[in-house]
Each structure stands twice: as C-alpha cells, then as structure tokens.
PDB file of N, CA, C and O in Angstrom:
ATOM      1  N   UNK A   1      -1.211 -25.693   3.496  1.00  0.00           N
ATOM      2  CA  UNK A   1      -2.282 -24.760   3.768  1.00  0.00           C
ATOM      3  C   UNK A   1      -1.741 -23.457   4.335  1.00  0.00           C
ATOM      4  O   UNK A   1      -2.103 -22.364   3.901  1.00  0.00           O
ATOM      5  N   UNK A   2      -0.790 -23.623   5.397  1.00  0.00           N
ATOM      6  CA  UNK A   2       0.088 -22.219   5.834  1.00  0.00           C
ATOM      7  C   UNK A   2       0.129 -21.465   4.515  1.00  0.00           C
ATOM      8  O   UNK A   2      -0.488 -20.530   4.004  1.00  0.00           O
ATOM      9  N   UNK A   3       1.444 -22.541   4.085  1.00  0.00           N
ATOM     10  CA  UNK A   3       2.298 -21.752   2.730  1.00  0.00           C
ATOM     11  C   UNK A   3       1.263 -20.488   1.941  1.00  0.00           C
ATOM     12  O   UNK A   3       1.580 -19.408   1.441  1.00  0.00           O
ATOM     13  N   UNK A   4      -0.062 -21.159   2.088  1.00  0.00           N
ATOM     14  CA  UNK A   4      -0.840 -20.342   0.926  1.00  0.00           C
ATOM     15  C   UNK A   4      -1.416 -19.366   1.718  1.00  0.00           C
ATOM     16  O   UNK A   4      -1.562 -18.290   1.138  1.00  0.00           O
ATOM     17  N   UNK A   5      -1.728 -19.405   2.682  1.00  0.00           N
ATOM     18  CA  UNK A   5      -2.413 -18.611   3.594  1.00  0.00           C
ATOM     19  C   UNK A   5      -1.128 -17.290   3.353  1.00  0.00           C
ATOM     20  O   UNK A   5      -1.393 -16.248   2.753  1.00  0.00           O
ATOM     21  N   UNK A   6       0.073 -17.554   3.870  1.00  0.00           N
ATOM     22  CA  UNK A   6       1.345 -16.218   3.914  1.00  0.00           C
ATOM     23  C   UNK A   6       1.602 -15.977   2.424  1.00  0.00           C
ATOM     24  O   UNK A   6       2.186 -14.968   2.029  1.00  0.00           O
ATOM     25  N   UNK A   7       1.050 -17.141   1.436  1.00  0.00           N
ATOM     26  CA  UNK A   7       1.217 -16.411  -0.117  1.00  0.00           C
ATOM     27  C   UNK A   7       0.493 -15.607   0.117  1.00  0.00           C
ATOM     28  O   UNK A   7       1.025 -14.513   0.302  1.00  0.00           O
ATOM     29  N   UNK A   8      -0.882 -15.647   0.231  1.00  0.00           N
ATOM     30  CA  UNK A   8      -2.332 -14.738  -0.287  1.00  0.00           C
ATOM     31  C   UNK A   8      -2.172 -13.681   0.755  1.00  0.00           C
ATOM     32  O   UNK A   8      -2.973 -12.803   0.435  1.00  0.00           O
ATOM     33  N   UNK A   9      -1.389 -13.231   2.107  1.00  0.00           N
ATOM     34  CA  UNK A   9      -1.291 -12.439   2.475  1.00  0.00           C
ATOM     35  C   UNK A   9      -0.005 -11.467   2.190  1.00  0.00           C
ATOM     36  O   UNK A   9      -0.062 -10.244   2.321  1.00  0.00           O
ATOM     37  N   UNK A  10       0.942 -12.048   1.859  1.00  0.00           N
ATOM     38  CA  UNK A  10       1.846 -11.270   0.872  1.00  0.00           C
ATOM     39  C   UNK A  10       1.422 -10.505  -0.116  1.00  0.00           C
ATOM     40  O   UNK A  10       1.974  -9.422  -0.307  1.00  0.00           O
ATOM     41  N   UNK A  11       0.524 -10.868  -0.800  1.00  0.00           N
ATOM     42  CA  UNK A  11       0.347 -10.699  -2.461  1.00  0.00           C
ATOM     43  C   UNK A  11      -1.256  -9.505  -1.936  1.00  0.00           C
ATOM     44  O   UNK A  11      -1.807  -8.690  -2.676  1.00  0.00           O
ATOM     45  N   UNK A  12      -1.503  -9.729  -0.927  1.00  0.00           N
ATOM     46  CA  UNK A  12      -2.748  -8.482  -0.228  1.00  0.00           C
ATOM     47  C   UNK A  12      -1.531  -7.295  -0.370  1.00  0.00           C
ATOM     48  O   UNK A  12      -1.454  -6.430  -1.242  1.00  0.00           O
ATOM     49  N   UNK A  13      -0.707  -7.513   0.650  1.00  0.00           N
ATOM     50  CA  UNK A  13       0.343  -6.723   0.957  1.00  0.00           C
ATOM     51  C   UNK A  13       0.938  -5.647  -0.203  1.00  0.00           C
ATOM     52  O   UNK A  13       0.919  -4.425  -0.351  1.00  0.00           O
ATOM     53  N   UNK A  14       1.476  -6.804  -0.939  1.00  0.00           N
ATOM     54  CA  UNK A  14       1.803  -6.060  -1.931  1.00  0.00           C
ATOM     55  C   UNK A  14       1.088  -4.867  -3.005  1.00  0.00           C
ATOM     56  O   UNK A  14       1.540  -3.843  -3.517  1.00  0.00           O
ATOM     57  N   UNK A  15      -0.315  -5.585  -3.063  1.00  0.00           N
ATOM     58  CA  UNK A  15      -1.221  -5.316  -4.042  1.00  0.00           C
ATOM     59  C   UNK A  15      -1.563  -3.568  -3.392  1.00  0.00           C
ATOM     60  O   UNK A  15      -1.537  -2.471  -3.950  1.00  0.00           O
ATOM     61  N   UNK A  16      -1.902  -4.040  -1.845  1.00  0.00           N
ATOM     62  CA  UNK A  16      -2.193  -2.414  -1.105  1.00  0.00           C
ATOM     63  C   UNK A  16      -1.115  -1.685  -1.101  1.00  0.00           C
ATOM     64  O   UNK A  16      -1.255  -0.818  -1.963  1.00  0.00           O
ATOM     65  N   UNK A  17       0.236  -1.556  -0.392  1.00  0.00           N
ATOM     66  CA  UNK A  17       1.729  -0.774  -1.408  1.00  0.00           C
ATOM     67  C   UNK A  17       1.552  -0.549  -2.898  1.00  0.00           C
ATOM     68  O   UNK A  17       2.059   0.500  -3.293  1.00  0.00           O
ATOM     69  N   UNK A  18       1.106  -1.099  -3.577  1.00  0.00           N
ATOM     70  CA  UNK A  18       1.070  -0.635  -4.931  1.00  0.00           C
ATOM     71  C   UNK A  18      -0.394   0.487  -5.008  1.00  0.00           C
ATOM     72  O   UNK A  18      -0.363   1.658  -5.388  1.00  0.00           O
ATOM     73  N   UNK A  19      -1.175  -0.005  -4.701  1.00  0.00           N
ATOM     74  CA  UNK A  19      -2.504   1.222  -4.791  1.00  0.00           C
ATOM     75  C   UNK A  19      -1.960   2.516  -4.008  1.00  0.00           C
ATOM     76  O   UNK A  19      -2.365   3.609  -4.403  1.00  0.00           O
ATOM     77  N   UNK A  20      -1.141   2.468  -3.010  1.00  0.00           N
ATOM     78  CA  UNK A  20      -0.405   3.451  -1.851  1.00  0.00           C
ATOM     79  C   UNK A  20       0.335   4.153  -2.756  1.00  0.00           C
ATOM     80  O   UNK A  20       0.304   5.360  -2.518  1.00  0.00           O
ATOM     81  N   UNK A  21       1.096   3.800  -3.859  1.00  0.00           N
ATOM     82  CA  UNK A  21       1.920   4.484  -4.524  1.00  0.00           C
ATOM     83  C   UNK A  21       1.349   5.017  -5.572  1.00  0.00           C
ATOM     84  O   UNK A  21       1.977   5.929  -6.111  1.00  0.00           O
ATOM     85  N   UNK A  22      -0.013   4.610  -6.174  1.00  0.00           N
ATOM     86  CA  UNK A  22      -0.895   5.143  -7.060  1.00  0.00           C
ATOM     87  C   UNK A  22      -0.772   6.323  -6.333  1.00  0.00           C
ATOM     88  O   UNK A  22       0.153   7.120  -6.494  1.00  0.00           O
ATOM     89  N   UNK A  23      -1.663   6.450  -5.554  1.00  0.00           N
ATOM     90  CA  UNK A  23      -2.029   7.156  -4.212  1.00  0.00           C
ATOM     91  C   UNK A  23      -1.142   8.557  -4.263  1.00  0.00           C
ATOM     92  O   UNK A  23      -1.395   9.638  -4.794  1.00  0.00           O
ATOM     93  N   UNK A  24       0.056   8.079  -3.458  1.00  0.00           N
ATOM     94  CA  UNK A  24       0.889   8.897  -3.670  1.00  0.00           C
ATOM     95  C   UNK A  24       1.999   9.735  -5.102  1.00  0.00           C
ATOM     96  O   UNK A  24       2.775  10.689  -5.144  1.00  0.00           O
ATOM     97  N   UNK A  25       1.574   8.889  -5.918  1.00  0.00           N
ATOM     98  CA  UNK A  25       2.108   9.786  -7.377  1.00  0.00           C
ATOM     99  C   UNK A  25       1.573  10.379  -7.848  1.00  0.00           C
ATOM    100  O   UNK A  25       2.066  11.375  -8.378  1.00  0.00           O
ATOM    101  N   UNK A  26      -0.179   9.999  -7.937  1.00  0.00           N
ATOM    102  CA  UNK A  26      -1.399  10.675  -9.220  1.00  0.00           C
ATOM    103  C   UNK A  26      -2.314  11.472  -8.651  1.00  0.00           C
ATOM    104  O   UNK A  26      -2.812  12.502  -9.104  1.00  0.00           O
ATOM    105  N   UNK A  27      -2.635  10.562  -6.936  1.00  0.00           N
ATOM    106  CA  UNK A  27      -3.494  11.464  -6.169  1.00  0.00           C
ATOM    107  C   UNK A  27      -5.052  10.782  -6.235  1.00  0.00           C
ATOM    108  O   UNK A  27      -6.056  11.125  -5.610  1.00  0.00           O
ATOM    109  N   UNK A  28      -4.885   9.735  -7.185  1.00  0.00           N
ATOM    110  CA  UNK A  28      -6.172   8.908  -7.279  1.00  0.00           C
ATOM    111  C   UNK A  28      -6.130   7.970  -6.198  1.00  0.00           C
ATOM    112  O   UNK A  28      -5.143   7.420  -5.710  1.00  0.00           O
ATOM    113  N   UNK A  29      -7.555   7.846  -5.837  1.00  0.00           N
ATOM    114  CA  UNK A  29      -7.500   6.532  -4.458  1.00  0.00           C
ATOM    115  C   UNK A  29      -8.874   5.829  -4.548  1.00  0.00           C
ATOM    116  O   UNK A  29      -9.960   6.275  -4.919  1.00  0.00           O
ATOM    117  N   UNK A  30      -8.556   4.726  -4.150  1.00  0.00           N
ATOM    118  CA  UNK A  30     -10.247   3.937  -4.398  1.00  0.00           C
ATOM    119  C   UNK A  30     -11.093   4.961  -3.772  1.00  0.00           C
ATOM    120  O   UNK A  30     -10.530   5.774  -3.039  1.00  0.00           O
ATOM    121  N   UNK A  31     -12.364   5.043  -3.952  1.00  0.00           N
ATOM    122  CA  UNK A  31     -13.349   5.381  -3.093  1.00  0.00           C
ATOM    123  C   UNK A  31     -13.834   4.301  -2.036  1.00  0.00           C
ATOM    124  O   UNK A  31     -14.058   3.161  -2.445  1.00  0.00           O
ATOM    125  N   UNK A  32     -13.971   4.548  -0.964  1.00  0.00           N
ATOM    126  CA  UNK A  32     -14.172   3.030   0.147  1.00  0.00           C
ATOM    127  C   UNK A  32     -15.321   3.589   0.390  1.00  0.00           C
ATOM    128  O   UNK A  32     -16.219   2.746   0.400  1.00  0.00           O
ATOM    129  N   UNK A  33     -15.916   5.361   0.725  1.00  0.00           N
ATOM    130  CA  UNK A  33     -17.116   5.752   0.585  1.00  0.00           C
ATOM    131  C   UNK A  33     -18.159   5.364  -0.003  1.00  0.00           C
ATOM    132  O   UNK A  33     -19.265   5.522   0.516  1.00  0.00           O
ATOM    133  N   UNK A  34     -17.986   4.760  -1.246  1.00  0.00           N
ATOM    134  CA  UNK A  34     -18.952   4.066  -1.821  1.00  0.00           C
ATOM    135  C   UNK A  34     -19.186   2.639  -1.523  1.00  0.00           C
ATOM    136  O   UNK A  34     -19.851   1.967  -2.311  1.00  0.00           O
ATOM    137  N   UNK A  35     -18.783   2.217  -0.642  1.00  0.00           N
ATOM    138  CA  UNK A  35     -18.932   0.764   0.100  1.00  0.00           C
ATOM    139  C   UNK A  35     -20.267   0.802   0.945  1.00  0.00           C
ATOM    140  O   UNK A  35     -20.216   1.151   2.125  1.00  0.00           O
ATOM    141  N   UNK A  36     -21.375   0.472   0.392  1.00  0.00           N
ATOM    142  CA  UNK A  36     -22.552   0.328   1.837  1.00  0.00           C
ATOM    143  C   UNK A  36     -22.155  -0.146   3.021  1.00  0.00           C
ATOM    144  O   UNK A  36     -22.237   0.419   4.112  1.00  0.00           O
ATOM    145  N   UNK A  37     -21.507  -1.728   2.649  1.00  0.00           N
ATOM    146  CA  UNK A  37     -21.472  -2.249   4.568  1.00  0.00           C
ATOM    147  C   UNK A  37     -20.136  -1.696   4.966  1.00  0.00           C
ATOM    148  O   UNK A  37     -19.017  -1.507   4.490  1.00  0.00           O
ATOM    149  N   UNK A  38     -21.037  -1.476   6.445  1.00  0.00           N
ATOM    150  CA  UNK A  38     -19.883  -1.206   7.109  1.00  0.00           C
ATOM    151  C   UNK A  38     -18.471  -2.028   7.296  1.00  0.00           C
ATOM    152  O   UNK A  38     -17.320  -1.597   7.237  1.00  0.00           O
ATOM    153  N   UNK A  39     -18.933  -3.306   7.532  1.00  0.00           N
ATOM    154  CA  UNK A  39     -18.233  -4.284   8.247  1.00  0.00           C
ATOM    155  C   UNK A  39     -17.004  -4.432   7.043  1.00  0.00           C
ATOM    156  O   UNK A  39     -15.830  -4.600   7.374  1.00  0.00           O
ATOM    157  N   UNK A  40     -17.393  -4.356   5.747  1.00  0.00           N
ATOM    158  CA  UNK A  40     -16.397  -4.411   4.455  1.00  0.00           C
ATOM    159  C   UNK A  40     -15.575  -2.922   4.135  1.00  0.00           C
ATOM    160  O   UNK A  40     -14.385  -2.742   3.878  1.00  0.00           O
ATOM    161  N   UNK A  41     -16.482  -2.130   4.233  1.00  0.00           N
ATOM    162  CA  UNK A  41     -15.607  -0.337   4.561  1.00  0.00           C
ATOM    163  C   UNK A  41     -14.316  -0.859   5.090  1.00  0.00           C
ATOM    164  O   UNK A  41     -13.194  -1.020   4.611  1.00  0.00           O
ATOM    165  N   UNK A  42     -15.007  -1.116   6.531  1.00  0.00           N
ATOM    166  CA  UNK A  42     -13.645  -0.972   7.882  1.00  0.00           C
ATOM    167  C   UNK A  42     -12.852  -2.048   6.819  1.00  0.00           C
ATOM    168  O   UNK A  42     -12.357  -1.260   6.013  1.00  0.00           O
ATOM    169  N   UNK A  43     -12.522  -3.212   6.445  1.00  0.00           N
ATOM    170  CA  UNK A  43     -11.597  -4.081   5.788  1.00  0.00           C
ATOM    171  C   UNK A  43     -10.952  -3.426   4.785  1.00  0.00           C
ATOM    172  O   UNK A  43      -9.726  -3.332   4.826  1.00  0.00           O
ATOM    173  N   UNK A  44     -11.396  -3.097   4.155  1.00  0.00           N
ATOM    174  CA  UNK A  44     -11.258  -2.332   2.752  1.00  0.00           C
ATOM    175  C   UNK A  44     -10.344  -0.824   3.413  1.00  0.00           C
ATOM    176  O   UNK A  44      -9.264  -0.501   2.920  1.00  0.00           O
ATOM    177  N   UNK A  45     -10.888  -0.157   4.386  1.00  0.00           N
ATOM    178  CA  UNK A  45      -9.668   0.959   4.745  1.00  0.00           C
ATOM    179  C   UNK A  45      -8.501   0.660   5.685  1.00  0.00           C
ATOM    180  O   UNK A  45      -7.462   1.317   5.752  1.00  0.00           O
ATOM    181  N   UNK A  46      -8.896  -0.700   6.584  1.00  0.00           N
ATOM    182  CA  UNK A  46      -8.055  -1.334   7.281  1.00  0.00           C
ATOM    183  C   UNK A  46      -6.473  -2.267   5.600  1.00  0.00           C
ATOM    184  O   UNK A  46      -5.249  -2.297   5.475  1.00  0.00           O
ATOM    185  N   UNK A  47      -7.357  -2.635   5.024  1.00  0.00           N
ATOM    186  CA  UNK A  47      -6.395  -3.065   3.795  1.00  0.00           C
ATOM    187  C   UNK A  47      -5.419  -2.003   3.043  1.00  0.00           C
ATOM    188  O   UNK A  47      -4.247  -2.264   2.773  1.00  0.00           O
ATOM    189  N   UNK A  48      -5.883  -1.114   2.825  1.00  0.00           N
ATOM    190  CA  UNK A  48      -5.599  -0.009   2.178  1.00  0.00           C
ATOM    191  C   UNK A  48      -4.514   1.164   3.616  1.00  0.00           C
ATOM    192  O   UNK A  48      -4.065   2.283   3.368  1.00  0.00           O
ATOM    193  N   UNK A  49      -4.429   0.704   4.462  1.00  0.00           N
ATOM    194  CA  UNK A  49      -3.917   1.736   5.133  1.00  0.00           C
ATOM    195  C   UNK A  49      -3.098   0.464   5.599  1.00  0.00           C
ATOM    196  O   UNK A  49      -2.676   0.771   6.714  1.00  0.00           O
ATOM    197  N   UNK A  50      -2.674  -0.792   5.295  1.00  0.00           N
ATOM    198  CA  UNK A  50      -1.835  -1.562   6.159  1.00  0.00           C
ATOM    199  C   UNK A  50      -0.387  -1.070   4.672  1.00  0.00           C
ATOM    200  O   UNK A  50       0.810  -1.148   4.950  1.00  0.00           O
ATOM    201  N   UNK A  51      -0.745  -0.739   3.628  1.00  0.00           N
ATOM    202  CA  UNK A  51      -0.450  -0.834   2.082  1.00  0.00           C
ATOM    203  C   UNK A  51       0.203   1.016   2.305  1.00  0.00           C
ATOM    204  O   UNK A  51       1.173   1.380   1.640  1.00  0.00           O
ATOM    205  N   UNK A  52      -0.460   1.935   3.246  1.00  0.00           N
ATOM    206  CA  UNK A  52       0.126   3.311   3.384  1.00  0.00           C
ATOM    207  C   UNK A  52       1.251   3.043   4.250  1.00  0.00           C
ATOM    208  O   UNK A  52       2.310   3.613   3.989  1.00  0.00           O
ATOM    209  N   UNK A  53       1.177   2.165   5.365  1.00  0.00           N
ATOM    210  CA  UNK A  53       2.265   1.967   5.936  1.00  0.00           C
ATOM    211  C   UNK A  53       3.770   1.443   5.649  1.00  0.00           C
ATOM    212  O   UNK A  53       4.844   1.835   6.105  1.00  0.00           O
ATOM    213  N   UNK A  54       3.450   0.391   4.707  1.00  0.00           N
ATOM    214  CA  UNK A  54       4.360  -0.148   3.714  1.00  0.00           C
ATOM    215  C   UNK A  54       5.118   0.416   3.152  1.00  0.00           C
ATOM    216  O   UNK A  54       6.346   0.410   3.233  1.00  0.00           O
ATOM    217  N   UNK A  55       4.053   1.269   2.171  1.00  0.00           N
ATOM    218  CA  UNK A  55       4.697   2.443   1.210  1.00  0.00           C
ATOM    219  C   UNK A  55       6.015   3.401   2.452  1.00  0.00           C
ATOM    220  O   UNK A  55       7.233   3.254   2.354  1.00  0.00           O
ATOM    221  N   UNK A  56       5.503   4.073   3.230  1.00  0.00           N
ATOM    222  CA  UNK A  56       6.114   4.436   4.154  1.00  0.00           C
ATOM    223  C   UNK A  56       7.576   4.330   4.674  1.00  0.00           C
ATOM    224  O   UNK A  56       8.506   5.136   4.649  1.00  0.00           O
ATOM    225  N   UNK A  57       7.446   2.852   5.232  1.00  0.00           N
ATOM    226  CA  UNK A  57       8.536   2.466   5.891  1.00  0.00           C
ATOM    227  C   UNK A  57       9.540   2.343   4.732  1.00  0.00           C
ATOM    228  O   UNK A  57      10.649   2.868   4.821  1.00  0.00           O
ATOM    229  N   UNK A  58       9.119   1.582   3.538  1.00  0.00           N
ATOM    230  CA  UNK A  58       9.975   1.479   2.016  1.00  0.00           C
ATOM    231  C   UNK A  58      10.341   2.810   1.831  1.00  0.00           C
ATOM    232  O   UNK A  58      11.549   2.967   2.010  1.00  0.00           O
ATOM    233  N   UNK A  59       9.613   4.031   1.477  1.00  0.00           N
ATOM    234  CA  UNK A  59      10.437   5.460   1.534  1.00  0.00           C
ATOM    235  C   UNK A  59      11.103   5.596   2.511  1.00  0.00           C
ATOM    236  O   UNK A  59      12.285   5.391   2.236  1.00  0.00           O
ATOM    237  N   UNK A  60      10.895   5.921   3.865  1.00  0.00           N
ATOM    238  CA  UNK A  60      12.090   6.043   4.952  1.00  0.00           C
ATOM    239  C   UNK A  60      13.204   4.949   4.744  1.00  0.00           C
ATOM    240  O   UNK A  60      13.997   5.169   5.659  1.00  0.00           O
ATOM    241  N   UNK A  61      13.569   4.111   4.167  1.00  0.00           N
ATOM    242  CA  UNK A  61      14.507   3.180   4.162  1.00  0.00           C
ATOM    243  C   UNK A  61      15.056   3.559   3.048  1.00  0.00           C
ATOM    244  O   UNK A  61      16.272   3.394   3.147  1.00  0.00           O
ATOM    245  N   UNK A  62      14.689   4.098   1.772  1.00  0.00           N
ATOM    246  CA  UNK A  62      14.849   4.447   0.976  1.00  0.00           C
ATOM    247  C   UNK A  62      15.723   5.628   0.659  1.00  0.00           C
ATOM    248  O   UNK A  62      16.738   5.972   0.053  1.00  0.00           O
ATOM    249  N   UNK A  63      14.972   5.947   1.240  1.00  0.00           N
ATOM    250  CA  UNK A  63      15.339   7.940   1.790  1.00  0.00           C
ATOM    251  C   UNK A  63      17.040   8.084   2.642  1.00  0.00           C
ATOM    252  O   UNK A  63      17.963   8.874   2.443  1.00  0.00           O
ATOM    253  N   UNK A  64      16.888   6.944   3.613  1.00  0.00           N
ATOM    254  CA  UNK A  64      18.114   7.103   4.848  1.00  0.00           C
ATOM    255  C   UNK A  64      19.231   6.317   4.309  1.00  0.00           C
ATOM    256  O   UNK A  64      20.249   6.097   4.965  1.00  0.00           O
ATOM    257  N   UNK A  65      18.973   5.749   2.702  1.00  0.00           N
ATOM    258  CA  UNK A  65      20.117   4.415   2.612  1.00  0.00           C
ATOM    259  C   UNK A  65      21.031   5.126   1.277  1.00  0.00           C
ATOM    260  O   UNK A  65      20.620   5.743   0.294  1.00  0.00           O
ATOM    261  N   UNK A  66      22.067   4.854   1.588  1.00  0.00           N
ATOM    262  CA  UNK A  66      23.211   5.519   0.650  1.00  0.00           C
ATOM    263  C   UNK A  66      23.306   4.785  -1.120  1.00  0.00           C
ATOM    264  O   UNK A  66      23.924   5.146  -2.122  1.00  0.00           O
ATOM    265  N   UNK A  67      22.443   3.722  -0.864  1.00  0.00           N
ATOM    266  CA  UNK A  67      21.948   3.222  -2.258  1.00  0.00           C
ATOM    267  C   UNK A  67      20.971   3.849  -3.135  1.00  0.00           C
ATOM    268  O   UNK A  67      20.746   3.410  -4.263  1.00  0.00           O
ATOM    269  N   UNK A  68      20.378   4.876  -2.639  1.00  0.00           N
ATOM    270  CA  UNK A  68      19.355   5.249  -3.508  1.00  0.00           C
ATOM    271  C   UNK A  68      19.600   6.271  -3.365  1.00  0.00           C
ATOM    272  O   UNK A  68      20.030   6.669  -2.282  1.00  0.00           O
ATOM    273  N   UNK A  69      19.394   7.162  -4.527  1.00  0.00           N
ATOM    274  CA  UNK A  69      19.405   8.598  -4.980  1.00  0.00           C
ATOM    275  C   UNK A  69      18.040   9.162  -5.592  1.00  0.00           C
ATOM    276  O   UNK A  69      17.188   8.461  -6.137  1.00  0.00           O
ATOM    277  N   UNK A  70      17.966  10.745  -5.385  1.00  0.00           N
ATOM    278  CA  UNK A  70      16.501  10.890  -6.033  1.00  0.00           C
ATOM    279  C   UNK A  70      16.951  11.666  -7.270  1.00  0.00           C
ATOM    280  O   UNK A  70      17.790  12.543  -7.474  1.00  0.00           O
ATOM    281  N   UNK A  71      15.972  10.930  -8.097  1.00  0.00           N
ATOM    282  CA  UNK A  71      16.167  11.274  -9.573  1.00  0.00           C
ATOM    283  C   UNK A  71      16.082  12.792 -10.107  1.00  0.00           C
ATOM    284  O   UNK A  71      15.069  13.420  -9.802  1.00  0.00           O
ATOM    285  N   UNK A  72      16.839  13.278 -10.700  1.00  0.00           N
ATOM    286  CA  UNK A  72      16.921  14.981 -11.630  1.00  0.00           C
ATOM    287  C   UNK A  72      16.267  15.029 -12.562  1.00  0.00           C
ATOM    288  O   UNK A  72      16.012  16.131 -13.048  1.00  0.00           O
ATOM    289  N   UNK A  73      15.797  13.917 -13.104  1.00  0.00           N
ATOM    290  CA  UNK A  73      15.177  13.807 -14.439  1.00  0.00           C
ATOM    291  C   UNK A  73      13.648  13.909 -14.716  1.00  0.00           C
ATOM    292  O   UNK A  73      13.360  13.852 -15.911  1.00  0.00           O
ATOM    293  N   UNK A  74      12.697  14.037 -13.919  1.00  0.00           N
ATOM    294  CA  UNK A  74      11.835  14.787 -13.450  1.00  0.00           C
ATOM    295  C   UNK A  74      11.155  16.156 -14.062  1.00  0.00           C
ATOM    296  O   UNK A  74      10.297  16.760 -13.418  1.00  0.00           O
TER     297      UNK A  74
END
C-alpha cells in the first residue's frame, strides 16, 4: 500500500515538472481560474507549483553541472 501511495506521488510529481516545462517553453498553462471550488483551485495550484519548483531546482543543477551544455542549434 506504501509502495503505491510513493508510486502515485512520484508520477503527480513528475506529471506537474512536465506541465512546468510546457509552461516554460510555449507559455501555455492550465487555467486553474476556471476551477469553481475553491478547495480544488488551492490543490490544483498547490500541484502545479510543487511541478515549478522541480522544474527549477532540475535547471539550477543543470545550469551549475559541467555535464550539460546549452544547445547552439536553436
């Protein structure tokens, strides 16, 4: 029951880093504005901003590590 509980929160994780990088490449972002309840808003921007942080820390690590280079091809 753990195991699945830290699957299905991984795979949240991941899923919000990936909308974060939508986000940040195209400029498109869910609308959470169009959410009536409140109580699902706050989840829904609380989800979505745990997924900006992610993105984040993965660029700064990214950015500071002698393995990665930024592409010319652009």
């Amino acid at each position: 029951m753990l195991g699945k509980l830290v699957h299905y929160t991984i795979d949240g994780i991941l899923l919000s880093t990936v909308i974060a990088g939508v986000k940040r490449s195209s400029g498109f972002e869910p609308q959470t504005s169009l959410i009536t309840e409140p109580n699902v808003k706050s989840i829904a921007d609380k989800f979505l901003g745990v997924g900006e942080t992610v993105f984040d820390v993965v660029q700064a690590a990214a950015i500071n590590s002698a393995y990665w280079k930024r592409s010319t091809s652009r």
